[in-house]
C-alpha positions as CSV (number, residue, x, y, z in Angstrom):
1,X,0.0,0.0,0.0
2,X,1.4,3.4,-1.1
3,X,0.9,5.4,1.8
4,X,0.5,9.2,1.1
5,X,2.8,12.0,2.1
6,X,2.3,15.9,3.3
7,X,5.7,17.3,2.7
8,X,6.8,20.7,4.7
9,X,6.3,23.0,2.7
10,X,2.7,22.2,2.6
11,X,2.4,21.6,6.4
12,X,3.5,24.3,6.8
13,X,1.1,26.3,4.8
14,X,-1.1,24.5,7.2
15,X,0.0,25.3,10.4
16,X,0.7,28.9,9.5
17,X,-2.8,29.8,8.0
18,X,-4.7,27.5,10.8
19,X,-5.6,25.2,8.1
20,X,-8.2,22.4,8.5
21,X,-6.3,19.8,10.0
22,X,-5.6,17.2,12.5
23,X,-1.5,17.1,13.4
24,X,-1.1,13.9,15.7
25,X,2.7,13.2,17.0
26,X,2.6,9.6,18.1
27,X,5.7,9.8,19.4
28,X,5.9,7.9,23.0
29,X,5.3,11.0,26.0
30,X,9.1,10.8,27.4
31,X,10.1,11.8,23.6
32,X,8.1,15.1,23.5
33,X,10.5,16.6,25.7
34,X,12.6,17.9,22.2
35,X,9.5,19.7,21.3
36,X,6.6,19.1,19.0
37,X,5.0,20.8,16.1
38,X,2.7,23.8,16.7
39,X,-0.8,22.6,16.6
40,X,0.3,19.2,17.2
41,X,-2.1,17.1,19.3
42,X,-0.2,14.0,21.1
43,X,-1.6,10.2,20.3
44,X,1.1,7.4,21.6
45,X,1.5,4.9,18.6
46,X,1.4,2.3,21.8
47,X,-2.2,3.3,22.0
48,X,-3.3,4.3,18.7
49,X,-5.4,1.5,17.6
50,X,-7.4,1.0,21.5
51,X,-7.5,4.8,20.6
52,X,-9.7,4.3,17.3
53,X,-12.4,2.6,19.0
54,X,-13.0,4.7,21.7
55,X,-15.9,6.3,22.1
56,X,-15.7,9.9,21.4
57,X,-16.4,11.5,24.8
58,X,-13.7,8.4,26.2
59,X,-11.0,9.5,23.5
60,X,-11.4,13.5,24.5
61,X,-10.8,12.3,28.0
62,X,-8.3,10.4,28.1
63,X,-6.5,12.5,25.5
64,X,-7.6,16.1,25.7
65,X,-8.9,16.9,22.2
66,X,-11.5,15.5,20.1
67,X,-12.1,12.5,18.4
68,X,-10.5,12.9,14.4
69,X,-13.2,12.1,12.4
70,X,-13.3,9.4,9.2
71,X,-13.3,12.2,6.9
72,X,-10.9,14.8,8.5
73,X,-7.6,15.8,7.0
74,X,-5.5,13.9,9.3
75,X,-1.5,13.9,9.4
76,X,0.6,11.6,11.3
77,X,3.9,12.5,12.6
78,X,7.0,11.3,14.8
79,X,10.5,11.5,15.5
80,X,11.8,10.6,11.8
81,X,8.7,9.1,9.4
82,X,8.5,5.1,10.2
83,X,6.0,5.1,12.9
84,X,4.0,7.8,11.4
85,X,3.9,5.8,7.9
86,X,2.4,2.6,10.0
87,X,0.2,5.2,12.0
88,X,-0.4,6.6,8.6
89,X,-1.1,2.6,7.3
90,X,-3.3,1.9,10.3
91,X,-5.7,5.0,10.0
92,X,-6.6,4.3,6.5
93,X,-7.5,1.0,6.9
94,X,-9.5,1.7,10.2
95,X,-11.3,4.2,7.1
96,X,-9.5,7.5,7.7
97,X,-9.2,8.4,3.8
98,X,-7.3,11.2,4.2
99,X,-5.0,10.4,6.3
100,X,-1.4,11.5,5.6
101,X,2.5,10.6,6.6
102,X,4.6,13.5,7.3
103,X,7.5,11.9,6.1
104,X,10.4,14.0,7.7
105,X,8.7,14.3,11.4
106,X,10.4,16.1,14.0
107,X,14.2,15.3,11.9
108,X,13.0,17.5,9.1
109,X,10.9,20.2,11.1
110,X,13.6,20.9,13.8
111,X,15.6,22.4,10.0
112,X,14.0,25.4,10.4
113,X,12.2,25.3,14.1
114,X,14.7,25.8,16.9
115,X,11.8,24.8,19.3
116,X,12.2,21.1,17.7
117,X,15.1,19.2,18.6
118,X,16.6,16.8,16.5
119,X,17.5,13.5,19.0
């Protein structure tokens, strides 16, 4: 399955104009202390697939923002591209259409943002 990309350039776009998005970092919580994205919401790949079938009201809880919907613009992100490709794998086929790898992750975004590490 070719998994599809956002690149930086168009994220961004995104993150600059307040695009309609969802940003998810599913790096692990001890790994968000080199920074995240702006707008970035935080979804452990450990816990992303029991995170899919919560119930909405359970998901907001336990994570602090809502639920992404099946037909939001969704893009997965991590510390270099490999667990947000499988996160990336995993949404579509739990019917998340457009779901999206940010292939760099932090590695490429920390190029240009000083507030992102690179680790």
């Amino acid at each position: 399955m070719e998994i599809p990309i956002v690149n930086r350039d168009e994220l961004r776009n995104l993150v600059d104009k307040k695009g309609n998005y969802v940003l998810v970092d599913v790096r692990e919580l001890e790994e968000l202390k080199h920074g995240m994205i702006p707008t970035a919401k935080n979804l452990p790949m450990s816990e992303l697939l029991e995170a899919f079938d919560l119930p909405e009201e359970g998901f907001k809880a336990k994570y602090g923002f809502d639920k992404p919907k099946k037909e939001n613009n969704i893009i997965f992100y991590c510390r270099t591209g490999e667990r947000s490709r499988v996160a990336t794998q995993l949404a579509i086929q739990k019917g998340f259409k457009k779901a999206r790898n940010y292939f760099g992750s932090v590695y490429d975004w920390s190029d240009f943002d000083s507030n992102v590490k690179k680790y």
